[in-house]
Gaussian input, Z-matrix of N, CA and C with variables (Angstrom, degrees):
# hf/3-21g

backbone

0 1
 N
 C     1     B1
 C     2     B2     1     A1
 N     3     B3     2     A2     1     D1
 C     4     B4     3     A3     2     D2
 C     5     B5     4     A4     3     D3
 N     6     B6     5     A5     4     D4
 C     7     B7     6     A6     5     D5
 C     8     B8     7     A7     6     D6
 N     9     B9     8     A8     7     D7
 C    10    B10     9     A9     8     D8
 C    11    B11    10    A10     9     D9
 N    12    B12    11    A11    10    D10
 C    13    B13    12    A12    11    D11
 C    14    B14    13    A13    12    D12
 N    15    B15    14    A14    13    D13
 C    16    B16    15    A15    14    D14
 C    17    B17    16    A16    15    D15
 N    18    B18    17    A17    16    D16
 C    19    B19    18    A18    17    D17
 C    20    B20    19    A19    18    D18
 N    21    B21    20    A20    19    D19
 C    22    B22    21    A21    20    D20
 C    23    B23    22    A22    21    D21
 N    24    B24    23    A23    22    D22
 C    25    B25    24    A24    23    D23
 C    26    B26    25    A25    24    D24
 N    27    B27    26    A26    25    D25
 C    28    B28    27    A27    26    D26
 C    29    B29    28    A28    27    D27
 N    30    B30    29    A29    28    D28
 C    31    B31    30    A30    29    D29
 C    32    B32    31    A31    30    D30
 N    33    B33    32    A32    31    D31
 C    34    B34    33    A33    32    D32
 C    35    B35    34    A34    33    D33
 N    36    B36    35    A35    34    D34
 C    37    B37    36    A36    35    D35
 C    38    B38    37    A37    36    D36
 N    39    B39    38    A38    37    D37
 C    40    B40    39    A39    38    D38
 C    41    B41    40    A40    39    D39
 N    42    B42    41    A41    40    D40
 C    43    B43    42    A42    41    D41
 C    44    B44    43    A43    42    D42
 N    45    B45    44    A44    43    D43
 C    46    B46    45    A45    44    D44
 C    47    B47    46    A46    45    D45
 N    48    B48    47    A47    46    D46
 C    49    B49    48    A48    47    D47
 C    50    B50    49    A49    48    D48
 N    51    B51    50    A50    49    D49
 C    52    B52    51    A51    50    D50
 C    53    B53    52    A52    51    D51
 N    54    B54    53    A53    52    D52
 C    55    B55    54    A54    53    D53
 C    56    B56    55    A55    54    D54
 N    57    B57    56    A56    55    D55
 C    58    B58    57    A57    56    D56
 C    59    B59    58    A58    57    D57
 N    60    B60    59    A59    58    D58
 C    61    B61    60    A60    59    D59
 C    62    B62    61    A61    60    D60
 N    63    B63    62    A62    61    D61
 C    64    B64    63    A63    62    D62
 C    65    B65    64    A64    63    D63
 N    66    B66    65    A65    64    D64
 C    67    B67    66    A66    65    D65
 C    68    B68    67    A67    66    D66
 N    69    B69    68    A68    67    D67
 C    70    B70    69    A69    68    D68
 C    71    B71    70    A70    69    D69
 N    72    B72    71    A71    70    D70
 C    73    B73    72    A72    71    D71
 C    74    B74    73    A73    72    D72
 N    75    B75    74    A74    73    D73
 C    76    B76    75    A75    74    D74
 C    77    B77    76    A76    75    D75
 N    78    B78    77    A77    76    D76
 C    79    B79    78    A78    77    D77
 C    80    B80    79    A79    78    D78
 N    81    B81    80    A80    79    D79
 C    82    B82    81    A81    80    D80
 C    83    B83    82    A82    81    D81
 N    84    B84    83    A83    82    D82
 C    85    B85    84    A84    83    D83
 C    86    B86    85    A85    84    D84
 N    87    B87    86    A86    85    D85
 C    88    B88    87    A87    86    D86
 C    89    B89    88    A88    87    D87
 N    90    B90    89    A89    88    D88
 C    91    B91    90    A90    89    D89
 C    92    B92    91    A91    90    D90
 N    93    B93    92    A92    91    D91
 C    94    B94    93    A93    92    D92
 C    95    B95    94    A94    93    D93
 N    96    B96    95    A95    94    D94
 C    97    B97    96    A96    95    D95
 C    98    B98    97    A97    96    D96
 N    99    B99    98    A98    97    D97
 C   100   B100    99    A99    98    D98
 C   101   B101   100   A100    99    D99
 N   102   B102   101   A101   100   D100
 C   103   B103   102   A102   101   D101
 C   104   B104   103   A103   102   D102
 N   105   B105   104   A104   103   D103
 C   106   B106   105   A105   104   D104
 C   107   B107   106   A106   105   D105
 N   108   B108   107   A107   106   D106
 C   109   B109   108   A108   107   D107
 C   110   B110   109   A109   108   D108
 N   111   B111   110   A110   109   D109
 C   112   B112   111   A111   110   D110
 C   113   B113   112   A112   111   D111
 N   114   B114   113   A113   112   D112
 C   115   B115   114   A114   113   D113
 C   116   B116   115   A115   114   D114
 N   117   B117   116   A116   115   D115
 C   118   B118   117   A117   116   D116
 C   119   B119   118   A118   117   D117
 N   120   B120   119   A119   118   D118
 C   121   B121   120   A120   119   D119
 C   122   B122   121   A121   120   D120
 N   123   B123   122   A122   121   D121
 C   124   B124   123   A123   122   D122
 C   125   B125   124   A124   123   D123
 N   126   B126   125   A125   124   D124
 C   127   B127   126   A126   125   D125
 C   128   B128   127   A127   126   D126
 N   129   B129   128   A128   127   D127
 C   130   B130   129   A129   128   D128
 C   131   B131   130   A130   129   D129
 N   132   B132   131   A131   130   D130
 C   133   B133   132   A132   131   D131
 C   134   B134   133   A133   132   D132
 N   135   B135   134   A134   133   D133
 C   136   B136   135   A135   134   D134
 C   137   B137   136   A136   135   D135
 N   138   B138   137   A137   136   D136
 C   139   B139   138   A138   137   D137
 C   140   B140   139   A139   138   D138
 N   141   B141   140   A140   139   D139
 C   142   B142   141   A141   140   D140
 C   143   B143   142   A142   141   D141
 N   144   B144   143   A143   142   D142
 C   145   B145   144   A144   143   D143
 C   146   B146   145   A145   144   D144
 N   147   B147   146   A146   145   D145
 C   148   B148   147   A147   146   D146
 C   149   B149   148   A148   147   D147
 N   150   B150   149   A149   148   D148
 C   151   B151   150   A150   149   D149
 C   152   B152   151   A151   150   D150
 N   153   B153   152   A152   151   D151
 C   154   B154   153   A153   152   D152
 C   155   B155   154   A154   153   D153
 N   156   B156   155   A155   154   D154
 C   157   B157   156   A156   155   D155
 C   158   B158   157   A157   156   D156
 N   159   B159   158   A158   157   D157
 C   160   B160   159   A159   158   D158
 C   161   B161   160   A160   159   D159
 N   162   B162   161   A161   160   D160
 C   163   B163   162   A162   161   D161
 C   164   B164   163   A163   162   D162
 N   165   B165   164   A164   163   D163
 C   166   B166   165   A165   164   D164
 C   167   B167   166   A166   165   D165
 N   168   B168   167   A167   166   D166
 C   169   B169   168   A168   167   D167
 C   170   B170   169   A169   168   D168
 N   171   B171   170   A170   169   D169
 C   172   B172   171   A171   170   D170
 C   173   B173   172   A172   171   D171
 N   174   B174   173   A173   172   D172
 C   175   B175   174   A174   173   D173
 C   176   B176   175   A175   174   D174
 N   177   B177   176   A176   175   D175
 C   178   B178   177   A177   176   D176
 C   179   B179   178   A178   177   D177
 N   180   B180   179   A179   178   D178
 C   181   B181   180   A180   179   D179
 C   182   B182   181   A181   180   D180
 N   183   B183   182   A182   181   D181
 C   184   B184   183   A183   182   D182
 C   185   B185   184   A184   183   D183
 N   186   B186   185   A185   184   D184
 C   187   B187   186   A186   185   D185
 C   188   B188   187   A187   186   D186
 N   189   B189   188   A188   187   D187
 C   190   B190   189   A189   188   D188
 C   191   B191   190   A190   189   D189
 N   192   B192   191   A191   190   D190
 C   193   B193   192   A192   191   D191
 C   194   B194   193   A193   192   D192
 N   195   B195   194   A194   193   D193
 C   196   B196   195   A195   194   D194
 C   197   B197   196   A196   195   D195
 N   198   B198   197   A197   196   D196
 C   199   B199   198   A198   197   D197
 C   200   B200   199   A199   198   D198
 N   201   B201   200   A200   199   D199
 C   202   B202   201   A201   200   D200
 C   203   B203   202   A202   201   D201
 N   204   B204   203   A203   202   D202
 C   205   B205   204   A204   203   D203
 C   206   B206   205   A205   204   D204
 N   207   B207   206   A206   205   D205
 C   208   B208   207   A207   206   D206
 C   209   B209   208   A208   207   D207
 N   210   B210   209   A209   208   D208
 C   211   B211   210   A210   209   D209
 C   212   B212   211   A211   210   D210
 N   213   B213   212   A212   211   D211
 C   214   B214   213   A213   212   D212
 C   215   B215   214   A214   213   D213
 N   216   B216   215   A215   214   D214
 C   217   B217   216   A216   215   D215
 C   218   B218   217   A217   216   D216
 N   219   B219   218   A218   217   D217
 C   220   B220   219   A219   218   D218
 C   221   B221   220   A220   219   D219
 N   222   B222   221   A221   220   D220
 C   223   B223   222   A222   221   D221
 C   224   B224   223   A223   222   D222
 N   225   B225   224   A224   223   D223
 C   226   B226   225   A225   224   D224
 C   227   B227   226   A226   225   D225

   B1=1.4328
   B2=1.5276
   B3=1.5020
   B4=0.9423
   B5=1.8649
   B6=0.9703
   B7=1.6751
   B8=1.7265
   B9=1.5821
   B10=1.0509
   B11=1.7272
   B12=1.4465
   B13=1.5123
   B14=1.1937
   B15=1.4506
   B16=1.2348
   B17=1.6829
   B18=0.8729
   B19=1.9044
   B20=1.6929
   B21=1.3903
   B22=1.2759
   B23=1.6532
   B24=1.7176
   B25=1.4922
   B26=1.5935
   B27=1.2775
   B28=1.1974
   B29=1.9474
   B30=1.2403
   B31=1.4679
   B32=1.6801
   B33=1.3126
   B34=1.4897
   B35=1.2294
   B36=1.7194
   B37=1.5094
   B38=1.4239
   B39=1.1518
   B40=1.4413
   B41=1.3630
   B42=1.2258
   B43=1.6030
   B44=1.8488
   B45=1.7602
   B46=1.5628
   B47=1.6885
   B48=1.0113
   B49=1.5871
   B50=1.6126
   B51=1.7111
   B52=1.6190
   B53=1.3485
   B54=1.5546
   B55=1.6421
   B56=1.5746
   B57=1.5377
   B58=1.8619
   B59=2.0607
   B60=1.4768
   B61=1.2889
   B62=1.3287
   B63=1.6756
   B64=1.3774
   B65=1.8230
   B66=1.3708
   B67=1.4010
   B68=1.6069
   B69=1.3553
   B70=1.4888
   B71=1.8853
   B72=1.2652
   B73=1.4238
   B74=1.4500
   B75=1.5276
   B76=1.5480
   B77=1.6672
   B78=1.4698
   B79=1.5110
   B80=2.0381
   B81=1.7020
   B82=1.5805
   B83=1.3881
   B84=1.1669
   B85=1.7626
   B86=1.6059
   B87=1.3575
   B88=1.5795
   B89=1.2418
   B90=1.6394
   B91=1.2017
   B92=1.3723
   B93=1.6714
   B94=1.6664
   B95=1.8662
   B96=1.0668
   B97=1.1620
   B98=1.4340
   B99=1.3966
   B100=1.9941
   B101=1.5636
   B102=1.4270
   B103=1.6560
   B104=1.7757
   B105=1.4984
   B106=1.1589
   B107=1.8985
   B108=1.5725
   B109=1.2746
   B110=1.6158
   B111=1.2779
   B112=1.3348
   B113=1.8291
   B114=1.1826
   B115=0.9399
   B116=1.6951
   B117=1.4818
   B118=1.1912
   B119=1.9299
   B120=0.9108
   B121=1.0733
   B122=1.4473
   B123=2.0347
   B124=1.4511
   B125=1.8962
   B126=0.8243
   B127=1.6857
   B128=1.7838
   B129=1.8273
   B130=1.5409
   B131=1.6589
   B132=0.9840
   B133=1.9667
   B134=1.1705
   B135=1.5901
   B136=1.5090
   B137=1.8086
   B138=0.9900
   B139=1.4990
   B140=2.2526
   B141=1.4092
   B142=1.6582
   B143=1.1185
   B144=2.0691
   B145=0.9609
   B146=1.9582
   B147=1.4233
   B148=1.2348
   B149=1.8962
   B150=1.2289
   B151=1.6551
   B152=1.0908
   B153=2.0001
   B154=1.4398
   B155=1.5268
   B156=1.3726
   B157=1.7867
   B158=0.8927
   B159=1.5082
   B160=1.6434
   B161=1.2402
   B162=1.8147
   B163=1.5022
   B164=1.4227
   B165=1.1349
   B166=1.8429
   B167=1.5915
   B168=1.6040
   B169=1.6302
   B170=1.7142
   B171=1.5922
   B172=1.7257
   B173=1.2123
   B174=1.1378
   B175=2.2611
   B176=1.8420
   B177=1.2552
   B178=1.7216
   B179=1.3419
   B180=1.1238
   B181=1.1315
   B182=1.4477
   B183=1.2941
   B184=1.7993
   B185=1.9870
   B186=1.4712
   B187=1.7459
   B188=1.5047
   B189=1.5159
   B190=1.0695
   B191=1.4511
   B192=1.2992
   B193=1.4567
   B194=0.9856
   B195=1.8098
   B196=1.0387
   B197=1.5746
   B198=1.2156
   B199=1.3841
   B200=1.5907
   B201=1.1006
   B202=1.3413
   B203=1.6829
   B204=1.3427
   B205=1.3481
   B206=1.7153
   B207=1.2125
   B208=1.3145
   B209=1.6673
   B210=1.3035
   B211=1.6975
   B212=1.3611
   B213=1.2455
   B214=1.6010
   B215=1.3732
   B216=1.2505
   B217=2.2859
   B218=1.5228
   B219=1.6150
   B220=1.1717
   B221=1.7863
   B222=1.2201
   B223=1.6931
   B224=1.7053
   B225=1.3024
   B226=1.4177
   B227=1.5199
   A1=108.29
   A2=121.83
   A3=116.65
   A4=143.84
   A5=116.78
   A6=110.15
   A7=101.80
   A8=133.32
   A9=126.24
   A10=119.81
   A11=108.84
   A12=108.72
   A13=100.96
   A14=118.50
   A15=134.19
   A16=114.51
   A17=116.21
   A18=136.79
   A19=98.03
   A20=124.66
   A21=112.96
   A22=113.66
   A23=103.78
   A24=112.22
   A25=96.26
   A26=114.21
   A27=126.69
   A28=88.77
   A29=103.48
   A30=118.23
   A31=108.24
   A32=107.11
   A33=120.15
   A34=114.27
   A35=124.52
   A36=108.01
   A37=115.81
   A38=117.09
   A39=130.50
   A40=106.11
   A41=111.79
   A42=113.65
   A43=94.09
   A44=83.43
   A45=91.84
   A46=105.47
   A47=123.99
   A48=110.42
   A49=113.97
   A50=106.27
   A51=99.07
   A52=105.78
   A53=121.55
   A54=118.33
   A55=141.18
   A56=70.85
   A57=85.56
   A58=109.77
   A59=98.24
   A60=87.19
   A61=157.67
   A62=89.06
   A63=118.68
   A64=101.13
   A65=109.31
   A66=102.66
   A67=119.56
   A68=117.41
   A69=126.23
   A70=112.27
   A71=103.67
   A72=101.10
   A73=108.10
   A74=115.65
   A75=116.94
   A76=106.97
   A77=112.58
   A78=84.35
   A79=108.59
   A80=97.11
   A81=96.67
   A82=113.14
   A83=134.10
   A84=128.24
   A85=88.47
   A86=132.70
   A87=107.71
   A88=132.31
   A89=118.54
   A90=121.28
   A91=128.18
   A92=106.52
   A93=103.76
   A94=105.94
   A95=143.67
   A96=141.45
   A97=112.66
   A98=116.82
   A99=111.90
   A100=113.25
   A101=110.77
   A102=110.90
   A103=91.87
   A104=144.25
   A105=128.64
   A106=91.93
   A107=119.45
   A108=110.45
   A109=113.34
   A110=110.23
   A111=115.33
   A112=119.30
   A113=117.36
   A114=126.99
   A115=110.50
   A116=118.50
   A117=120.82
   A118=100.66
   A119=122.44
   A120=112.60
   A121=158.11
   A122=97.40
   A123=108.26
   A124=66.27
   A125=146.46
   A126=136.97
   A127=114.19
   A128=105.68
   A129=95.05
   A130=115.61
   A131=118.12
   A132=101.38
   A133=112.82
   A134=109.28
   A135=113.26
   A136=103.37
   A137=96.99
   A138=102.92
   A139=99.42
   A140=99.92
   A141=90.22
   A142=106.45
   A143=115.34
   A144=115.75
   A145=129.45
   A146=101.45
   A147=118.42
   A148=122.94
   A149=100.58
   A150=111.84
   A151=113.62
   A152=119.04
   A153=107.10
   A154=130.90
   A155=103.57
   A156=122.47
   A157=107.48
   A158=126.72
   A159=131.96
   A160=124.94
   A161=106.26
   A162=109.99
   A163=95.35
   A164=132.91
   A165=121.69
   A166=81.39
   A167=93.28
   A168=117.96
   A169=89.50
   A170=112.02
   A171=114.69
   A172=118.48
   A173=105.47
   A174=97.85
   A175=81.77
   A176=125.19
   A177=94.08
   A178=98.10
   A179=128.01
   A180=137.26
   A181=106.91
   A182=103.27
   A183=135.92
   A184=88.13
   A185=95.24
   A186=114.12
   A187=99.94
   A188=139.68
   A189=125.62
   A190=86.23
   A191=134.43
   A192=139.69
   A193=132.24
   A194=116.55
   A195=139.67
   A196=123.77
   A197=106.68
   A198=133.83
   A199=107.32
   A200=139.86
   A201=139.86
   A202=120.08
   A203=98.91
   A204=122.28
   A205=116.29
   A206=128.48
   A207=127.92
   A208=112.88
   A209=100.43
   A210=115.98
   A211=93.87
   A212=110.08
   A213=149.44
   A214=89.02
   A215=97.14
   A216=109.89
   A217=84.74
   A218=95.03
   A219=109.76
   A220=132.68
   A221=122.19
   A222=115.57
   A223=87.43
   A224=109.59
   A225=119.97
   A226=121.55
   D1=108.80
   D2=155.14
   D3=-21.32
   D4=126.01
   D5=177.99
   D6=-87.47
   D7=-58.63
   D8=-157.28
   D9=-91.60
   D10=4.08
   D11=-172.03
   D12=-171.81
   D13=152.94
   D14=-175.64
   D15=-90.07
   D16=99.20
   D17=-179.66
   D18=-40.09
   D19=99.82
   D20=174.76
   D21=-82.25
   D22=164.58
   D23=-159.01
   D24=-58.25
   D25=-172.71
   D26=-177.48
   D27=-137.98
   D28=149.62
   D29=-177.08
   D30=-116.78
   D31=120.67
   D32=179.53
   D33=-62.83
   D34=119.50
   D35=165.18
   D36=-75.23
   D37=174.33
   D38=161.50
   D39=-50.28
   D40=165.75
   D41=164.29
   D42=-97.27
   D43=177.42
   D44=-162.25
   D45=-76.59
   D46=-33.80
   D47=-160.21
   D48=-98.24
   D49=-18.35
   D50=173.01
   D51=-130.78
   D52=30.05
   D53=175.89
   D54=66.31
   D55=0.31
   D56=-148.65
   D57=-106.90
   D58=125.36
   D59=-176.32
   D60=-106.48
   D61=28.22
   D62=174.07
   D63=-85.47
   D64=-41.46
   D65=178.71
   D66=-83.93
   D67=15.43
   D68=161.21
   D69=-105.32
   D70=-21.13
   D71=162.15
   D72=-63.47
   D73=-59.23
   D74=-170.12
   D75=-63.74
   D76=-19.25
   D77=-174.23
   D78=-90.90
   D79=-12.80
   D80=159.86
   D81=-63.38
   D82=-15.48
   D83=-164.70
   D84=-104.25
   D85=-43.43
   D86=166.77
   D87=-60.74
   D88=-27.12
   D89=164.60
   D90=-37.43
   D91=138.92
   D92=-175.92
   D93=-142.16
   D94=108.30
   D95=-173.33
   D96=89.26
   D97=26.89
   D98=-164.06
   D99=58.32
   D100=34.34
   D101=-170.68
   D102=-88.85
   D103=58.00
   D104=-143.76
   D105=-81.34
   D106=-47.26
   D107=-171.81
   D108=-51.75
   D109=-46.76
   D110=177.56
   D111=-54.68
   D112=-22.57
   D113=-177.41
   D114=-92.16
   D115=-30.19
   D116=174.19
   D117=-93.16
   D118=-10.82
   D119=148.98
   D120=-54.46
   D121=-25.66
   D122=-154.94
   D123=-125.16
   D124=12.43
   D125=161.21
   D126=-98.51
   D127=-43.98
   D128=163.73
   D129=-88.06
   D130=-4.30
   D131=149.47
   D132=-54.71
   D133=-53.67
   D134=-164.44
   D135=-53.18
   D136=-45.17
   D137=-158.90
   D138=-76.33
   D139=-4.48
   D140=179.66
   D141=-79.17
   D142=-41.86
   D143=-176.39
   D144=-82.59
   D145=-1.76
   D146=144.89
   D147=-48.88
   D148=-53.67
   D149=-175.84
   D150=-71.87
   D151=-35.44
   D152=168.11
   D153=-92.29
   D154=18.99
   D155=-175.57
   D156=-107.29
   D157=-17.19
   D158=-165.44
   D159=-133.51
   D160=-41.37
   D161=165.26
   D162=92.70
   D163=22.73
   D164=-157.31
   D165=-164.83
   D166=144.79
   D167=-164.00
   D168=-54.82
   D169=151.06
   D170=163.38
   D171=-81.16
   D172=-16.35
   D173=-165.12
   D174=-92.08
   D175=-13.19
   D176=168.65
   D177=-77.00
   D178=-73.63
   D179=166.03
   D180=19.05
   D181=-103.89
   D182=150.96
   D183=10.30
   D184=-91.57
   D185=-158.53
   D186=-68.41
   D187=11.71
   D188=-172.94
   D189=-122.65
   D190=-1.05
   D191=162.80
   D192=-106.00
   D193=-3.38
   D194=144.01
   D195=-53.42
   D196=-72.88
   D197=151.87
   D198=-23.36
   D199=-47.60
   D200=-165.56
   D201=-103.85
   D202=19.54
   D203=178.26
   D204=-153.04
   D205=11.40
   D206=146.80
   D207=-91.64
   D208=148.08
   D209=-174.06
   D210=-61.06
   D211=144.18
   D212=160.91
   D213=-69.95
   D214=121.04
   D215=168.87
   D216=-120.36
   D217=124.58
   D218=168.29
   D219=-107.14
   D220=106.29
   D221=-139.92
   D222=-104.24
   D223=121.95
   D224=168.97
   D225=-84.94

């Protein structure tokens, strides 16, 4: 933690092949040793064999399984 200045945020790019930057967070959280190709590797397999099991785009897929595993906030 800085003493003389406040460290501004840093902004996530997309990842390279679908832009998108919820699925470059997840492929930083598979990462293990800075292995980043290897890690974006073993997420677009996942996602090929998503496309030939389902027939239906993966990054919905992906964010609609996202979605189904963050907490429910419930606002009274």
């Amino acid at each position: 933690m800085p003493r003389r200045r406040e460290v501004p945020k840093r902004q996530v790019a997309g990842d390279p092949k679908y832009d998108n930057k919820l699925v470059a967070k997840f492929i930083k959280s598979i990462m293990r040793d800075g292995k980043k190709g290897l890690a974006e590797s073993i997420l677009y397999d996942a996602f090929d064999i998503i496309k030939e099991k389902t027939n239906e785009e993966p990054l919905k897929i992906f964010e609609q399984a996202m979605d189904n595993i963050k907490p429910k906030i419930e606002v009274k």
